[in-house]
N, C-alpha and C positions, 0 to 999 in steps of 0.2 A: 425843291423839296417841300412836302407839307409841312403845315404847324405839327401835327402829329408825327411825323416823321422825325419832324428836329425834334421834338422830347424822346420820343421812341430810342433816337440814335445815342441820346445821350445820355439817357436812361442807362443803356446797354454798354456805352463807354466806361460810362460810372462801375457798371457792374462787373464788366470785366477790369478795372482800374483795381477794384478793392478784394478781387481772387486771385490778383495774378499771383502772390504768393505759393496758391494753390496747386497742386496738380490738376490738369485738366481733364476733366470726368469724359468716361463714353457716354454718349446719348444713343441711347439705342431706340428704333423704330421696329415696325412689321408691318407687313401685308400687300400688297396688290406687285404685283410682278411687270405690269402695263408699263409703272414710269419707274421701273428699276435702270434701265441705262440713263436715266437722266439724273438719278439720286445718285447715283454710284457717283457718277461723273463731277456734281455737283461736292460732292460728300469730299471726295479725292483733291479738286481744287480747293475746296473751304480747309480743309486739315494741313496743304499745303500753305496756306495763306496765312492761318490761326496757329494751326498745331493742335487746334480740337479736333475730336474724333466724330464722327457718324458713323452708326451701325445699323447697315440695315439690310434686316435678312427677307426677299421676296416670295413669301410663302401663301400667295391671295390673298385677294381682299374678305374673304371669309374669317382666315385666320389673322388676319390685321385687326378686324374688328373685334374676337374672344379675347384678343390678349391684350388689347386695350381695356376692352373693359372688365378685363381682372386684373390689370393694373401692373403687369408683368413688363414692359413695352413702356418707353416715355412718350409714344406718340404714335398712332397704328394709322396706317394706310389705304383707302379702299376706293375701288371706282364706283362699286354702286352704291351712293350715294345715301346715307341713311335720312330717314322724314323725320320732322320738324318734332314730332309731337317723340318718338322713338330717343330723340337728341336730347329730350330735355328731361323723360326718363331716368336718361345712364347720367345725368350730367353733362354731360361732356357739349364743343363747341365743333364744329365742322369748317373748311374752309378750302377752295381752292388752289392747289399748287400751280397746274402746267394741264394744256388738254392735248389732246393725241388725236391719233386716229386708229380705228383697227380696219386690217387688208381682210379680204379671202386670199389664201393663197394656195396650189397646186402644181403636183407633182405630176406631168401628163406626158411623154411622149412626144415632141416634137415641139413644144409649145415652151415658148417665151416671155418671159417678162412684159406683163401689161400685153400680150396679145389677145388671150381671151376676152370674153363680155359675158357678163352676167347680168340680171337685172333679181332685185330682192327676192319678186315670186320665187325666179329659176332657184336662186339659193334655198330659202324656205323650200320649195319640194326636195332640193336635194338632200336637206336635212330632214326632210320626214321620209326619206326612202319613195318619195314618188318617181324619181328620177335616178336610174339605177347604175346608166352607162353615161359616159364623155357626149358620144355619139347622139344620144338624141334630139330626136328631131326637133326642138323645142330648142336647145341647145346651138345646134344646126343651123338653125334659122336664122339667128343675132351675126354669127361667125360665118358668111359664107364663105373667104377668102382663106380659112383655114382649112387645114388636114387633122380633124378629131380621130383618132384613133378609136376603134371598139374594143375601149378599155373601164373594166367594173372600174364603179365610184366606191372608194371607203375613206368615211366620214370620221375626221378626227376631231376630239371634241377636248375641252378642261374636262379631267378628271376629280378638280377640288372645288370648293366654293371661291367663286372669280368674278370679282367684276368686269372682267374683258367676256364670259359668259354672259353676263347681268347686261349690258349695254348692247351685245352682239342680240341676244331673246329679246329685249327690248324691239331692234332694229325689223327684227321678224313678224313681230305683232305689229308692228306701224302697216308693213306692208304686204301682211297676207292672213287675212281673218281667218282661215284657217287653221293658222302657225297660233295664234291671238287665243282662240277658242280652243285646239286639243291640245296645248302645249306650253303658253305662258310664256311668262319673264321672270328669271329667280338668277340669282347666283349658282345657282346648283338643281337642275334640272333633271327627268327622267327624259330621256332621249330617245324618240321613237324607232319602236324595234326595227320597224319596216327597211329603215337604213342599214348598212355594215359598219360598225361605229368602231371606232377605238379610241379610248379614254388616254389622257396623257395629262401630267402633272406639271401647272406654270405655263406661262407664255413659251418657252423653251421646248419643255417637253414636247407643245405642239408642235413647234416650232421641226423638231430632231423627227418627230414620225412623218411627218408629209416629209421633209427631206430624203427618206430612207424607202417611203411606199409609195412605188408603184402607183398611179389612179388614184393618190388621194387627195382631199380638201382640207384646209381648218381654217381658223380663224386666230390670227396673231394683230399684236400692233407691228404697226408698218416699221419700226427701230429694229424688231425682232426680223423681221421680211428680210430688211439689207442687208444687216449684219449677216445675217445665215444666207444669205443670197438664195432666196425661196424665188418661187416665180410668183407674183400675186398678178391680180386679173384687175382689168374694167370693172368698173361698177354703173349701175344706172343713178343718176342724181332724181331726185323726187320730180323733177319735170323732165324726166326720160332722155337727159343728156348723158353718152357714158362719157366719164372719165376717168383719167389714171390720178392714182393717189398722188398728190404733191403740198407742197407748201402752200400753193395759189389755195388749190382747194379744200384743205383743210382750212386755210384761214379764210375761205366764203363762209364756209360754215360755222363758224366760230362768231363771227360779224351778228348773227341773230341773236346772240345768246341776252338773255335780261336776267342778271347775274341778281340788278339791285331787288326787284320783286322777287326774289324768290326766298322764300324762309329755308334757312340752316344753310344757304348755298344751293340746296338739293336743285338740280338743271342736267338735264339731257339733251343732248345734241343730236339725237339720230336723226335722221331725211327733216334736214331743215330744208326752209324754199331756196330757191335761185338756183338756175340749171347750173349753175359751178360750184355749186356746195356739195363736197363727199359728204357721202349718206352715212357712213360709219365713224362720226367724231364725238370723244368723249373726253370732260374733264378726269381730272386725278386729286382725291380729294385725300386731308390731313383730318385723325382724328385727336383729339386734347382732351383731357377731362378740364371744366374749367374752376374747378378749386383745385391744387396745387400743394402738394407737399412738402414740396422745396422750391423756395423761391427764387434760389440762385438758380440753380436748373433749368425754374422753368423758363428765365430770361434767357439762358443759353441757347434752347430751344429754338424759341421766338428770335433768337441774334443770327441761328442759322439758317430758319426760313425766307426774316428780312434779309439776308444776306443772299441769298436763292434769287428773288421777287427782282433784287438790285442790280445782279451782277451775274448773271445765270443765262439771258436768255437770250443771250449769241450760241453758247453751249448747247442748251435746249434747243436753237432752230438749227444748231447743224447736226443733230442727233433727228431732225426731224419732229421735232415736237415744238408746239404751238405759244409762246410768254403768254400768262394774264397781263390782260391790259392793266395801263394805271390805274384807269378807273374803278377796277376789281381788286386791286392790291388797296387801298385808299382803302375802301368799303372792309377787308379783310382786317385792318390795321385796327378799325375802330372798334372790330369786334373785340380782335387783344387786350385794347387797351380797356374797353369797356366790360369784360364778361372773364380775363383770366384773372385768378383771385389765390390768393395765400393766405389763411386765415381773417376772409375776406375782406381781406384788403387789396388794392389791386396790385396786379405784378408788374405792369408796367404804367409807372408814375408820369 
């Protein structure tokens, strides 16, 4: 245990020593829907353990970030990552919880789990409508051992502002200058017409319409894929190796990440090097304001997170999601201790 750890913890003993008279408050959260099975789960065993409560409603990282910073929310949610200069704006602090991954995943006729291959271009056209059928021959090419049906492609997309959008647009610009130049990277995107699109609401929603249609695609995290037992495909890793999503390969790709240089935390994972890095990995980021209203709160807060960081990431890798390393929880700690404030003074002593 660090030196800061051991005040941190005792801080937080103290604090909850001198409220247990108290009833114990909800803390309520919002936003990003990516590492909602992993909050949930987290939230369920901490209450069990505590008897505090976690509430946290999955409504994007769009709306994680409004309701934080109106103040509605004791702590908002978001995958895409806000910049350094935007953080220091609203106030508020930034930090890494837990990284993922996000699948393609399809509803096709004959086709199984992890059969298909895709490589980024393929996706990127098939998101701009260049690519219209299963069948083509581009398609074809990668899979010759399969049976592709000639069956239309319809393209299911977040319908809200999403950082699993935000990371997935991202992914597309890295590797197709085309997808870069007529289309971007946003949370919430215009979706070219050229495709057959349908919008749907949360990781879930995507998640229920490729389930339901016929010929289509979307883009979920991989916890959403099992759970719903979607079929998700191959992907090509940035040195043109495919592989199927798993722990190995999320955690090649997680290995580059330089958490310490980066201001606010702000770090993207997509097509990191090494032919075994999934190309689609993304942290899950916390947002705080860092002056404080309530100081008992906001130790609460910070008691469930640390509590998360400690004791969370058995839970986390059998949900398939990826622990911050120590060296990232250390760096996040300093930030608490050094930047959360109560009539600025610090909140954790």
């Amino acid at each position: 245990m660090t030196f800061l750890k051991s005040v941190m913890v005792s801080t937080l003993l103290a604090a909850a020593a001198f409220s247990s008279s108290l009833s114990a408050e909800t803390i309520n959260g919002a936003g990003a829907s990516f590492p909602h099975p992993i909050y949930a789960k987290w939230a369920e065993e901490y209450n069990q353990e505590t008897g505090n409560r976690i509430n946290y409603q999955a409504i994007g990282s769009g709306g994680g970030i409004r309701q934080i910073s109106a103040k509605t929310v004791d702590f908002g949610a978001t995958d895409a990552p806000m910049e350094a200069e935007k953080l220091a704006e609203e106030g508020m602090i930034q930090f890494p919880m837990v990284m993922g991954a996000i699948v393609p995943v399809v509803n096709i006729p004959g086709i199984k789990p992890g059969d298909l291959k895709l490589t980024g271009a393929l996706l990127a056209d098939i998101y701009m409508g260049k690519i219209k059928k299963w069948n083509d021959p581009r398609i074809v090419a990668i899979n010759p051992d399969l049976k592709i049906p000639d069956q239309a492609i319809y393209v299911v997309h977040r319908s809200d502002g999403s950082g699993t959008t935000y990371n997935f647009t991202d992914y597309l610009s890295r590797v197709s200058p085309e997808w870069q130049n007529n289309v971007g990277t946003n949370t919430d995107i215009t979706w070219p017409r050229a495709a057959t699109t349908i919008g749907a609401n949360g990781n879930a929603g995507v998640a229920n319409f490729v389930r339901r249609t016929r010929g289509a695609i979307g883009y979920v995290e991989f916890a959403f894929a099992k759970q719903n037992n979607l079929t998700h495909t191959q992907l090509a890793s940035a040195e043109g190796k495919f592989l199927q999503p798993s722990m190995a390969t999320f955690q090649a790709a997680a290995e580059n990440a330089d958490w310490k240089n980066a201001p606010g935390f702000r770090l993207l994972l997509n097509n990191q090097p090494g032919a075994d890095s999934w190309p689609m990995t993304a942290a899950t980021f916390i947002l705080m304001h860092k002056e404080q209203a309530d100081a008992e709160k906001a130790r609460q807060i910070i008691e469930f997170f640390n509590w998360s960081y400690d004791n969370g990431a058995e839970m986390a890798q059998s949900l398939d999601f990826i622990p911050m390393p120590d060296s990232v929880v250390n760096l996040v700690e300093a930030v608490w201790e050094q930047q959360l404030t109560h009539n600025g003074a610090p909140v954790i002593k």
